[in-house]
Structures are given as C-alpha cells and as structure tokens.
N, C-alpha and C positions, 0 to 999 in steps of 0.2 A: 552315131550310136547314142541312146538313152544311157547314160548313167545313174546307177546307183549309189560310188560309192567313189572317192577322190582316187583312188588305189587303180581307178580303171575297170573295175566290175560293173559290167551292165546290169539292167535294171531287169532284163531276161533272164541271165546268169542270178542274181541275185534271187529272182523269182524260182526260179528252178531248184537253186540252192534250199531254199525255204519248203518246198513243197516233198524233196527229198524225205526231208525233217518231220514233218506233216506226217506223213507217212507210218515212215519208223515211229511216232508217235501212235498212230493209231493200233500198229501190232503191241509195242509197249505197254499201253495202257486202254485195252478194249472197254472196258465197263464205263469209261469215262462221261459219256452220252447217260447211264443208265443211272450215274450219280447226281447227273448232274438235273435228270428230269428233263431230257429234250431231246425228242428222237431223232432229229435231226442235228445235233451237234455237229456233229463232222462235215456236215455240208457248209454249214455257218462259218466255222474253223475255217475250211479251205476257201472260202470267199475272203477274210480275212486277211487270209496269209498271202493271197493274188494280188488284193489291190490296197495293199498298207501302204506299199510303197509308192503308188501311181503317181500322187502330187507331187514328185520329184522331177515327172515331165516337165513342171514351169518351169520358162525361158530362162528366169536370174538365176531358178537355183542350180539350171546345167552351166550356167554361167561360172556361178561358184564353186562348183568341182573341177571346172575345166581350169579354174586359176585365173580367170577372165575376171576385167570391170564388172561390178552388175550393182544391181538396185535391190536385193533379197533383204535386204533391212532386218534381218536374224525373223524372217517371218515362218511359220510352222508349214513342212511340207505337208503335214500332216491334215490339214484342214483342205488342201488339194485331192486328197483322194477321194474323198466324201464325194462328189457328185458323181464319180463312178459306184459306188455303192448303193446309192441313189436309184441306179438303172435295175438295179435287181428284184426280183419277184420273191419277196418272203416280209411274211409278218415280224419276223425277228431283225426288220433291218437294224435298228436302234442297235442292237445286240451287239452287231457288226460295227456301226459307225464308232460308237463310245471305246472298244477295245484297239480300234484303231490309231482316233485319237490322241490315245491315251498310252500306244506300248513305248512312246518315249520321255512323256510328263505327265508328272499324274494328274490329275484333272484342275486342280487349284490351281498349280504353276500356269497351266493351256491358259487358263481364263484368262491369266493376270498379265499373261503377253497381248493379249487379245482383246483389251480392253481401252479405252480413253481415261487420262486422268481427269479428264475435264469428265466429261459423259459415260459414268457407267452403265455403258449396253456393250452387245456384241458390235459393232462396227472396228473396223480397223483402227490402227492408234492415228492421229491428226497428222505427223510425221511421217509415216509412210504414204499417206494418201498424196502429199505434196511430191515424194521423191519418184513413186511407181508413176509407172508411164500408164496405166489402168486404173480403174477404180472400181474394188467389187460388184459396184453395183451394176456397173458395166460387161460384167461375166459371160451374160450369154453373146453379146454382140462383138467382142472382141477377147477372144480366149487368150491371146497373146502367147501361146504357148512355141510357137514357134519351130515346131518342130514339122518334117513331113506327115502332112494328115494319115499317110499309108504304115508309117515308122508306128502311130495310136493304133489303126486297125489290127495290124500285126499283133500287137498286145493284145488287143482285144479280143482278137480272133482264137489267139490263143490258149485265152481263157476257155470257151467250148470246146477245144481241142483237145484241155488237161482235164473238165471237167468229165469227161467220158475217160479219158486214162483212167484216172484215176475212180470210176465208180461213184462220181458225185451228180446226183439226184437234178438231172436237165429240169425241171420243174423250177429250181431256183432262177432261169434267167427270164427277160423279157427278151425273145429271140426277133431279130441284131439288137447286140448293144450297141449303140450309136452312140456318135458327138453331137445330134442335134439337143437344141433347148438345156442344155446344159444349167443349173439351177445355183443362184448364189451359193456359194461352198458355206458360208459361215452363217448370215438370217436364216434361210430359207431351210436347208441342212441341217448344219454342227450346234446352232443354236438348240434342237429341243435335247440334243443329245448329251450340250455341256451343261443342261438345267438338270441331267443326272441326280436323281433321288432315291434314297438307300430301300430296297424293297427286301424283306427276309427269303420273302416267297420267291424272288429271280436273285438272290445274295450268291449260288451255287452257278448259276447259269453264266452271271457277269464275270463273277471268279475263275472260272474256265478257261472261257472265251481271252480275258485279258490274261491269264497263264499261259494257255496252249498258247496264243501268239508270239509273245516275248519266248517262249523254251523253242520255236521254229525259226523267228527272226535272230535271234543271238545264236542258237548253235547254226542256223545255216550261213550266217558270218563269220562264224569260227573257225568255220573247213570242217565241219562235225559231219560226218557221213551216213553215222549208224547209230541207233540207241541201240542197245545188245538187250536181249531176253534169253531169260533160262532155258535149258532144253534138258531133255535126260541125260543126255552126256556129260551134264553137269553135275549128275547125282550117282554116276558109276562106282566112285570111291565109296558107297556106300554097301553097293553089292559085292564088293573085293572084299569087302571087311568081313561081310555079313559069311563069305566062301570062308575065309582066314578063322573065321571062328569053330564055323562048322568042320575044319580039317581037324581041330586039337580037340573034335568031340564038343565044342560048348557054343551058346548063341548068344543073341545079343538080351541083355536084360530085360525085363517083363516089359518095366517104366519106358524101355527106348522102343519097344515093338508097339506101346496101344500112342507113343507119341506118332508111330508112324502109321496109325490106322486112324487118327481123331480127325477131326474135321470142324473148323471154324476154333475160337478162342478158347483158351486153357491154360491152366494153372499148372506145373511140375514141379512136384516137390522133390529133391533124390540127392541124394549126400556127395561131397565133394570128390570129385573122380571118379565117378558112375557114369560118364558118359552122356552128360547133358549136351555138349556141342550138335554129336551125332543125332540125339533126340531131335535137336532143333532142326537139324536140316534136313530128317526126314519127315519131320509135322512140313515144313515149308512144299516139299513134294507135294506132298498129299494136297496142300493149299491148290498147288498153281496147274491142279488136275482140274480143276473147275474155270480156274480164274487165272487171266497173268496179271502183273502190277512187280512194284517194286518192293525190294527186299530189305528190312533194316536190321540188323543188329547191333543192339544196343549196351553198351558197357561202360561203368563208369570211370575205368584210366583209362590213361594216355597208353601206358606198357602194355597191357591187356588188351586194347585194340591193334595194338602194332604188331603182338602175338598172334593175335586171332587171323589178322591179315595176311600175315607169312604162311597159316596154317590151311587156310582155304583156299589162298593163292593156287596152294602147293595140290590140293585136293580136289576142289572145283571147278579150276579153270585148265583145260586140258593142250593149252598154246604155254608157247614158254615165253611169248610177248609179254616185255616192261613196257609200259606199265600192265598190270591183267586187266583183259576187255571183261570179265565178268565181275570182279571182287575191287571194290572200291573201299577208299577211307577218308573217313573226314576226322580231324579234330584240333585243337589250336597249336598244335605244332607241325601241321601235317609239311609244311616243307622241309621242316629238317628230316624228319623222316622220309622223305622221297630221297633227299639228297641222301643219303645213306644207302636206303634201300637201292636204289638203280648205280652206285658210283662208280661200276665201272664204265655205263654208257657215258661219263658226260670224261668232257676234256678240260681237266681245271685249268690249265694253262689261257685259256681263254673263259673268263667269268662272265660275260656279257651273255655269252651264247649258249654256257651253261645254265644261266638264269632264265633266258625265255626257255629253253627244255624243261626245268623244273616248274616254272609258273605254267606251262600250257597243261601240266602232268597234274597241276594240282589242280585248275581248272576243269579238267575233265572230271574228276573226283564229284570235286564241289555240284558239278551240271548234272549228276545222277543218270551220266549213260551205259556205267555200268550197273545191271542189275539188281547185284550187291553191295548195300552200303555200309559197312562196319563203324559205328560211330558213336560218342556220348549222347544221353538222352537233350544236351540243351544244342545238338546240330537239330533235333528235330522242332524240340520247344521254341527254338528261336520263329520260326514261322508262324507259330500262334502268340506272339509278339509284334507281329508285323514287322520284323528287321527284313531290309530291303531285300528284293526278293522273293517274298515271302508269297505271291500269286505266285512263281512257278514251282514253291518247294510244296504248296497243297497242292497244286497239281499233282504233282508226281506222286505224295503220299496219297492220292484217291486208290481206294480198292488194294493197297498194301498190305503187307505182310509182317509185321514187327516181331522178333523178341526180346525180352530185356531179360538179359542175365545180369548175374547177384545184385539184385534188385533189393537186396538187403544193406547196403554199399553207403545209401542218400539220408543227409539229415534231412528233417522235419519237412524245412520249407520243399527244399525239391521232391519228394515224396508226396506230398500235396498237388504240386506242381506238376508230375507224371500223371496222378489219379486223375485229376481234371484232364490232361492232355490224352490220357486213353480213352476215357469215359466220351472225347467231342471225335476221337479217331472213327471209334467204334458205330459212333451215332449217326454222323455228319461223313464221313468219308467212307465208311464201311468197310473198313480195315479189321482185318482178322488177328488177334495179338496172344503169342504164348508171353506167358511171365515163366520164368525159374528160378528160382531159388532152394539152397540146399538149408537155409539160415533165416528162418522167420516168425515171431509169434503170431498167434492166433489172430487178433485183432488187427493184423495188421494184413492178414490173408484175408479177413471177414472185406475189407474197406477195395482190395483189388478185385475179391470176384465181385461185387457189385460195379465196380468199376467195367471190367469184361464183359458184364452181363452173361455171366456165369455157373454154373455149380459146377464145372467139369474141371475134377482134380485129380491129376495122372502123379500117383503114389505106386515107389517101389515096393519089387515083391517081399512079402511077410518075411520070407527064408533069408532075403540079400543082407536087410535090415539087421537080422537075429546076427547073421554070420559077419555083420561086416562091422570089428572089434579091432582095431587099429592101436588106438590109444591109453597107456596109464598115466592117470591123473596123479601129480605129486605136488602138494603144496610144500614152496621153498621159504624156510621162515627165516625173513631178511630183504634186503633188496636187490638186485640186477647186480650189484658190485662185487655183493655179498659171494655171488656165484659162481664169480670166475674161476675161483680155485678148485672148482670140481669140473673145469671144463680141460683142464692137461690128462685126467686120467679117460676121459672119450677121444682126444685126440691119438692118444696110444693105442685105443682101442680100432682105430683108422673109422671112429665117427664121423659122419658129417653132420655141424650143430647148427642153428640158426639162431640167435640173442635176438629180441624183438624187445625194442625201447617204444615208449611213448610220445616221447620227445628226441628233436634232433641233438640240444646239448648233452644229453643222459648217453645218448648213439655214439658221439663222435668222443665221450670220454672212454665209453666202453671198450671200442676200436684202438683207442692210445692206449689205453692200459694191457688189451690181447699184445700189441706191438712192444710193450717195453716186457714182456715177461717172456717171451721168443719162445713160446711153445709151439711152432712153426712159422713157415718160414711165410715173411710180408706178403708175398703174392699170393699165397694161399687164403688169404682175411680180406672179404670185399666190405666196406661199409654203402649201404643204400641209405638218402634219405632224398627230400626236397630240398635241401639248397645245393645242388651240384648245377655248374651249367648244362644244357645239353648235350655237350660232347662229350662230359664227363658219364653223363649219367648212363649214355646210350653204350660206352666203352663196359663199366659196369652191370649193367644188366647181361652185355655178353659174356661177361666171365660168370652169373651166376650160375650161368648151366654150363660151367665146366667144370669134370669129375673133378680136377685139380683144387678147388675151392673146398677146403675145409671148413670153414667161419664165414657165415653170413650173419652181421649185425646189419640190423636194419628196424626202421620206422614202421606205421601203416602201410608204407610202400611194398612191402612183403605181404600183405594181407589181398593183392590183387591176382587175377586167375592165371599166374604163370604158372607154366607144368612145370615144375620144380618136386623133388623128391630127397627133402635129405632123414635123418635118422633122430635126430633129440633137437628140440624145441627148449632156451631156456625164454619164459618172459615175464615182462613187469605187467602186473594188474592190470585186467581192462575187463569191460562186459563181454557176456558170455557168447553173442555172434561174430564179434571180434577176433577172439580168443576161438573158436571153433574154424574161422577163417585162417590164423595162424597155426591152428592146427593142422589145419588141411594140407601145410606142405610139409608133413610131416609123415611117412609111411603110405603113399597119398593111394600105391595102390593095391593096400591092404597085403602087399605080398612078402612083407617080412614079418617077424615075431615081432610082441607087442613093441612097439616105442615109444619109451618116455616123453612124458611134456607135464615140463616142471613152471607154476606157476609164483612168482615173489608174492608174498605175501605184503610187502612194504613197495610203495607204487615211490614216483619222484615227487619233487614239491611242487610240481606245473602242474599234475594228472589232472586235479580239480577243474582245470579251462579247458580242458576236452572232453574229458566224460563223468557224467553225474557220479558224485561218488555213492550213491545209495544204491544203484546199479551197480557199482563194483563191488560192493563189499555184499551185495545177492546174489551175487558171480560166486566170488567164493565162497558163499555157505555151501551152495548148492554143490559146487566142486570138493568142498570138505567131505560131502556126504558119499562120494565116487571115488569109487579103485579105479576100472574100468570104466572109459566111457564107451557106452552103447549106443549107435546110433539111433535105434529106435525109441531110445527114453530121450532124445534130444529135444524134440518138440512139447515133450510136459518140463522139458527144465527150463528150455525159453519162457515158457510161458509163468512158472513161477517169478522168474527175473522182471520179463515183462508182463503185467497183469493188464496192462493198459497205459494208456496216456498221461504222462505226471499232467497236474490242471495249467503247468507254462505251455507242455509240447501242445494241451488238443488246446487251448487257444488258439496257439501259433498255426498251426493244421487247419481248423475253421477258417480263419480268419483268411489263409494263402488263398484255400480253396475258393471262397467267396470274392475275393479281390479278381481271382486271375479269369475265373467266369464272367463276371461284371466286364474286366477288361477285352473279353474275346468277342463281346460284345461290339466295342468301337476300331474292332480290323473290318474297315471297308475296301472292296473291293475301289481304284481309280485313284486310293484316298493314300495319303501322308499317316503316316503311325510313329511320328515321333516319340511322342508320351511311351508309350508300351515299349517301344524300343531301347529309351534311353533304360527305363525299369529294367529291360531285362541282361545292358552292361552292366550293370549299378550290382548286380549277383556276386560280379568277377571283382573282388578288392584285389588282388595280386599283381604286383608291382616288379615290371622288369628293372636291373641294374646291374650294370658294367663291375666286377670286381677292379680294383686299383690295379693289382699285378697285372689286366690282360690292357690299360687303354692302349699301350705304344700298338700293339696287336692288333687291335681294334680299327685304330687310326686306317692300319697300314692295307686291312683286310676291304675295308671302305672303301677306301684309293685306288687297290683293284678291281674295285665291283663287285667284290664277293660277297653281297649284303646276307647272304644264306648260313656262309661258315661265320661270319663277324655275330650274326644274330647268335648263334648257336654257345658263345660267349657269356652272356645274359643269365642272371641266375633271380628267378621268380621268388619274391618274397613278401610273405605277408603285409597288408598294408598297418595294422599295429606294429610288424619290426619296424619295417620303412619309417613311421613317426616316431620308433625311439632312434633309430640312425640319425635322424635329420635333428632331433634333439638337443642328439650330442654331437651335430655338428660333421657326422660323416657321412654325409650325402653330399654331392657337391653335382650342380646340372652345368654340363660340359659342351660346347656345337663344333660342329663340322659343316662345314662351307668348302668343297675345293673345286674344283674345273670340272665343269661336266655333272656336279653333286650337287641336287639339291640341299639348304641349308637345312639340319638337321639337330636337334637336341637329343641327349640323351643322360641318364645318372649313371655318377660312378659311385660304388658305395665303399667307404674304404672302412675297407673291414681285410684282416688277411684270408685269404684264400689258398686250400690245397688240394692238389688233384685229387687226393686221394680222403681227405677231411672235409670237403667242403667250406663251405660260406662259415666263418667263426665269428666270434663277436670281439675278437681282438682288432688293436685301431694298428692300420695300416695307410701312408699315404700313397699320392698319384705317383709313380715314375715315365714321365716321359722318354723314355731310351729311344734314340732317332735311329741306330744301327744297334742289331744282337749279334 
C-alpha cells in the first residue's frame, strides 16, 4: 500500500478524504471561482487536491512512514508531485504547482531547504546528493520509486475516474497520464514556480488556489466530513415569532420587516430592544436567496458572544447536537466556554480525554464548518494581518455575509481598523455587510456608509420612536457613594437596581459598603468587573439573570448586549453612548412605567484615563436639559456631544486607516507576514496571572491534565497594573516541570483575591498548601 500518513492512512484514503472536502467546499462557497476571476477554478482546485500529495510515493519517504532505515534527508515530498502536474493540459499549470508546493512551507522556507550553501541555485543540497542512491538529474532514467508500476496506474487512473465523479472538466487531462519521460521535479518544473512573483492582477487567483487547498488537505485529515450550509429550516424560528405576534394582534416592527426585504449592504439604526438580532437574521435570509457563503456576527465581548451563541444555538440550529453543526464561535477564551457549555458530555475524572473532546470542539469552531460564526471583529481582522492561516480565513470570508452589532462599542484605533477591513471586504471579496447600531453620531455613520458603499439606512418607524419613552433622566448631586442611601428605600420597594462605576476600585468599594449596611441579603448583590477569573466571572454572569439578584454593581462590563431587565440605574458620569448603553438595561422592553436613571454628578478621580472629560461634562448639560428621555431626540443629542473628531482622535483615525491599508498591501499570497502579525498581537496589552490564594490549586490542576480548569484560574490584567505589581515587587514568574509536562512558566500576582471581590490591590503572598 502507498502511504500517506505514519498513522496507516493511505494515500487513496487520504485522497478521497480531501476530495470529500473539495466538495462540501464547492456547495459552501459557490461564487468562489467568480471572485476569484477564473472560470475554471474548481477544476484547478480539484487537480490540486489529487495530486498534492503524490511525491509521497518516493521509495525513502514510504520508508519513513513505515518506521524503516531510509535516505529521505528531511527532503520536500512536495517537490515529487510536481511532475505529475506536469502531465496536465491547462494554461494555469503554474497555478496548481506553486499552491502545492507551497500548502506546507511557505515559499521562502521550500527555497531555503532547496538550496546549496555553496551554490545558490535550485540543485539539491551537496549532502543529500552524496547520501541518495539517485541524483535528480538522473529522474527520468531511474525513478527509484519503487513501488509496483500498477500500484502508480491505479492512482492515476483514478484520477479520470473521480474527474467525471465529480463533474470536473475532461479537457484538463492529456489522456493517459503516463510515467513516461518523467521531467526533473525541481530545474525543469518547481523551479519557474519557486521564482514566484507577486502579481495584483493573479493576487486573488493564487490566494484561492493556496486556501482552498490547505481548508481540503487539513480538514480531510481531521476526520472533517461536512462543511454545513444554511437552509430555511434554519430560519423557521423566525416564522413562529412572526405567527406569535400576529396571534396577540401585533407584527413585527417596520425597521425588522424592510431588514427582511433589503438586499446587499446596510446601515440599522433602532433603539435598544427593538429587536435587532431578528432584523439581522432575516437581512441574512434575504442575502443567501441569491448567494451561499459564510456567516459572521460580529460583537465586541466575550459575554455577548457567549449570549448570542446560546440564543441561536437554541433558535437556528434545529438538532440538539453539542457542539451545534450550524452556530459556531470564536474568541479568546472560547475553550473555557466550551468546557462550560457542553460539561455534562465530558468526564472530568479523566482530563486527558477530556481535553482532546474540548480541543477537536474548538477546532471545528476555528475551521468555519459551521456556517455561523459569532465572533469579535479582530477573529476577522486577524486575517488581514496575515496571522497564520490567514489564506484559508479569506477564503472562507469570499462572498460572505457580516454584521457588526454595537458597533458603537471600539475606540478610535479599531474603528479605523473595521472601516478599512469593511471597505477591502466589500471591494475585494464581495461581501455583503449590515452595520447596527442603536448608539451613534452622525459623523461617524457618514465614515461607515462610505465604507459599505452605501446610502441604505433602515430607520424605525416615526410612531415606535415617538412612543418608545422608557427613561427619566435625574441628575444625582454627589458621587456613586453619595447614593447609596437612597438605594434601602428601592429595595423595599422590591426594585431591582444596577450601580454602574467607572472603575473596578470605585465597583468593588461599592459592593463592600451594600454588604456592611445588610439591606439584603449577600447573595442577592452580584458585583461584575474585569479582574475576576474565569470561573468566577462565568458563575456571575449566571446569577445576573436571576430574578433573585437584587443589586447588580458593575463596570463597562454591564454596558454589553445581555438581555437583562432591571428597574433603576444609579451611575457615575460617563458620555452620553455609554450612558444610553447602560440605560439600556434599564426597562429594556418599554413595558413598565417610566424608570429612573440617576446620573452622579461627581465622577471618581481615575474618570479622566478613560474618558475625555469635556465629553462628560457635554453628557451632562445635554442630560440637564431632559426630564424624559426620547428616543427620537437621541441622535441630535449625540451629535451635540459629539460634533466631530477632537484634532488627537482624527489623527489617530487617519493615521490607523493609512497604516493598515499600506499594510494590506504586503499580505502575499505563499509569503511569511510576520511584521503585520506581530502588529496586530502588539493591540492585546492584557496580561494573564495566577492569583497567590489559587497556586497550590493551580499546581495540582496541572498534574492532572486539567490545563482548561487550571487556565480558568488566571485573572487578565492590564499591562499598566501588571508594571505597577511588578514595581512593588508582587509579581513573582513561578515553572512547572513534572512527568509527562512540558516545562512551563507562569506569574503569580500576589495581590488578595475574592470570589466574590475580585483581583484587589492589597499584598498577599504565595501559599504552597501540599494537602486542603
């Protein structure tokens, strides 16, 4: 048997495997040919994907899977398949040889194994010529391959057999492909193909080519069977709703009906709990009635993805399979969240085993074979960065579907950063994109519909607007601290309040002072911020949506799209989209009498490094001037707040936009994207570290494997706290070396830690406890 892989998979199998893949690609992403400017794309693709792997027929290298002596001198199978491609009848051979190549080193690495230190040409290295019992140049007269000539036909033959399966274009062969005259693999060949030079005009065609190949050769090594596509039965839940509505006499809103009749890119504007989800997944309908492609929604937390994911799970995907074949998610903690999400399939008693369940779960996610991807906008921006990968994640985004909800959410630079990444989706991939936002000045709508190439702006109805009156404005003269005394006579009243701080130390004083005054009882007061670990935070957010929670103090971390509903709002100063966000989980769906939302008038003494203070105090004039707020006067009060760009933000704005263009520039196709790459970690300053109370924990979670729960530990903190910690000397980098573990670093920040306070700034040391 031909081998493809040490594990025992033939190079048949292997083949098969891939062509499967092939396949499901082609229903997945039909327009792909029509993006890419090559009408014959999929022909090309499926020659590709047949004979990538063929140079694994030489003699050493079946030697080397079989565990056998051999002479393969770490030489590129890859440079063997090339005279099979050779044989073929198409002007795109080039096309074919270089993504082959190329789908396991990018083209600089090929060279540089491929070259004499002595004599830079393509010739083999001095060193293997001495140890191989051949010598290229010798190719045609002694193949050496060793294998039964009938064992090659077989493949060969093959190939014509799959190419009529599968509807690929007989025109590509030279009918028999033969083993005569066989032509040096590397001179004659791979040489014009590794002189590779970047052409704009084939930039799309190459891109493809070496995409589609790696997203068939890696998932058809995966065991990956199926890329999954939408069908209408993935959009029922919207007809149940639409029935639900019409039984109590009422329909769906003006803004969610012309979302479900527009067609190609658009803007939505519509107030918080108006039913934007729905909007968006019936514009997405309407999309993929012309076109399939892939799905992104895009959202800027971690909690609000996780949300979104539970909610479409539950809505879209009509199997009760963990993980869902339709509704995927990506973002940088997606394995603690799978391990959450699925815990009853997995069996902790065994970590090992649990771990590969969660890594293959999170792998599939990553590989975009479900349809749906729920994700922040830098899983997408990373690909116009060139992070690795980055040829199969444009693929998949060709002919796509995005939307970005509250898109009001990103500073400056990523705001920049999206424009540009819409603006190259729109032009270069031809990707259809809603934006929504309930929260946005003018000028900053002006910079998106040119981005969408646009004017199509889906605005609720005159009537919804007028009637939809939620909130009284109450300036509270004092600060956050000031206030608590008038929050015992709402708890009598069986309110439910939310306290929204600025800052985590103003949050976490807030919460100790609710707890020493006992105007209910501890379990009823959740405090939310960023320094909790994972396991903390995840415990947390599920009690916020329990009726039982009276008191929710919390950070910005309240200001993201959880469907949350409580009754009074007290918060410290901030600008007015902020502040209209924390609103929002305030009486959210207009169905009680008005509800207060009292704003302090006295902000903490940190406010200044987070938000402009000539913005805040625009906030509140504006807010001075309202009893009631109206939604429909919302957008002339943004716009007095923000009139435009202070002359720091549109530097910063120009300046992103012009950098990150320039840079999209040098993502080649074959090529190494280090630079852009490293740019685009260099964004994330936040710094994991071990609280002191959990190492002995820590140690011990390690030791069993359980790298998922031990991570989960880790509490992310700014890289400014991190260098005042390490200042004052409580940072301390700790390793792990035990049997079977690789050696590992990690910090411990000793600082005290409380499940229910989080990360403080008081000094705490390590305790090693060997038994609890």
């Amino acid at each position: 048997m031909v081998l493809a892989k040490a594990d025992g998979t033939t190079l048949s199998q292997h083949i098969e495997d891939c062509i499967l893949i092939f396949n499901e690609l082609k229903k997945a992403l039909p327009g792909l040919k029509d993006i890419a400017d090559l009408k014959d794309f999929w022909d090309l693709l499926f020659c590709a994907v047949y004979f990538h792997d063929f140079g694994k027929i030489h003699m050493e290298f079946q030697k080397k899977l079989n565990g056998e002596k051999n002479f393969w001198e770490n030489q590129r199978h890859e440079i063997y398949s090339i005279p099979f491609i050779d044989k073929l009848d198409s002007d795109n051979k080039d096309l074919i040889k270089i993504a082959v190549l190329t789908h396991h080193k990018i083209l600089s690495e090929l060279v540089k194994t491929l070259i004499s230190k002595e004599d830079l040409d393509f010739e083999f290295n001095s060193k293997w010529i001495e140890k191989l019992k051949f010598h290229p140049k010798d190719f045609n007269k002694n193949i050496k391959f060793r294998l039964p000539r009938e064992d090659l036909l077989k493949l060969l033959n093959k190939f014509e057999t799959y190419t009529k399966d599968n509807h690929i274009n007989a025109s590509i062969l030279k009918s028999p492909i033969s083993l005569d005259k066989l032509k040096h693999p590397v001179e004659e060949i791979a040489k014009p193909a590794l002189n590779y030079k970047y052409n704009e005009n084939q930039y799309f065609k190459n891109l493809f080519m070496w995409g589609g190949l790696k997203i068939c050769d890696h998932l058809g090594s995966g065991g990956i069977k199926k890329i999954n596509i939408l069908n209408s039965s993935n959009f029922e839940f919207l007809n149940h709703m639409g029935e639900a509505l019409r039984y109590e006499n009422k329909d769906f809103y003006t803004h969610q009906k012309k979302s479900f009749e527009t067609t190609g890119s658009c803007l939505l504007i519509a107030p918080t709990g108006s039913g934007k989800t729905e909007s968006a997944i019936g514009w997405l309908k309407k999309q993929l009635g012309s076109s399939q492609g892939r799905f992104f929604y895009i959202l800027p937390y971690t909690a609000s993805i996780n949300a979104m994911h539970k909610r479409l799970s539950k809505d879209m995907d009509n199997t009760d399979l963990n993980p869902s074949e339709v509704i995927g998610i990506q973002h940088g903690n997606l394995s603690h969240y799978i391990s959450d999400y699925f815990e009853e399939g997995f069996d902790k008693s065994y970590n090992i085993e649990r771990n590969k369940k969660i890594k293959k779960t999170v792998n599939q996610y990553k590989s975009l074979i479900a349809p749906v991807s729920i994700c922040t906008p830098f899983q997408v921006l990373k690909y116009l960065f060139g992070v690795k990968g980055f040829e199969k994640g444009l693929t998949f985004l060709a002919g796509a579907k995005l939307v970005f909800d509250e898109i009001h959410a990103y500073d400056v630079v990523t705001f920049a950063q999206i424009i540009v990444m819409i603006e190259f989706l729109r032009k270069k991939l031809l990707c259809d994109i809603m934006i929504m936002t309930a929260t946005l000045p003018t000028f900053m709508l002006k910079e998106l519909q040119k981005a969408i190439g646009s004017e199509k702006v889906i605005n609720p109805d005159k009537t919804l607007m007028r009637n939809l009156i939620r909130h009284r404005i109450n300036i509270f003269e004092g600060s956050i601290f000031d206030s608590l005394d008038i929050i015992e006579d709402f708890i009598e009243e069986d309110k439910r309040i939310i306290i929204a701080c600025n800052t985590v130390k103003n949050a976490q004083e807030v919460y100790s002072n609710l707890i020493e005054m006992e105007i209910c009882f501890d379990d009823e007061i959740v405090l939310l911020h960023g320094r909790f670990n994972q396991e903390d935070r995840n415990r947390k957010e599920g009690k916020i949506f329990d009726e039982e929670t009276k008191i929710l103090v919390g950070t910005q971390a309240i200001e993201v799209s959880l469907d949350i509903d409580f009754d009074i709002i007290i918060t410290e100063p901030a600008p007015l989209d902020a502040l209209l966000q924390r609103f929002g989980r305030i009486n959210r769906k207009a169905g009680k009498e008005l509800s207060p939302v009292y704003i302090c008038r006295q902000g903490g003494e940190n406010d200044h490094f987070i938000y402009p203070e000539e913005i805040v105090q625009r906030t509140i004039k504006e807010l001075e001037k309202t009893d009631v707020l109206k939604e429909e006067k919302v957008g002339f009060m943004l716009d007095r707040v923000y009139p435009g760009w202070t002359d720091k933000e549109k530097d910063e704005f120009e300046n992103t936009v012009n950098l990150f263009k320039s840079s999209l520039e040098t993502i080649q196709p074959y090529a190494d994207c280090t630079a852009t790459e490293e740019a685009f970690y260099d964004q994330f300053t936040n710094i994991k570290a071990l609280p002191a109370v959990y190492y002995s924990r820590y140690k011990d979670l390690i030791e069993d494997f359980d790298f998922i729960d031990a991570d989960k530990l880790l509490v992310s903190i700014s890289r400014n706290l991190f260098m005042k910690y390490l200042s004052k000397g409580q940072i301390e980098v700790k390793y792990i070396d035990g049997e079977n573990i690789k050696k590992q670093s990690f910090y411990v920040v000793k600082c005290r830690y409380d499940n229910e306070i989080g990360l403080t700034d008081e000094y705490e040391d390590i305790t090693d406890v060997e038994f609890i």
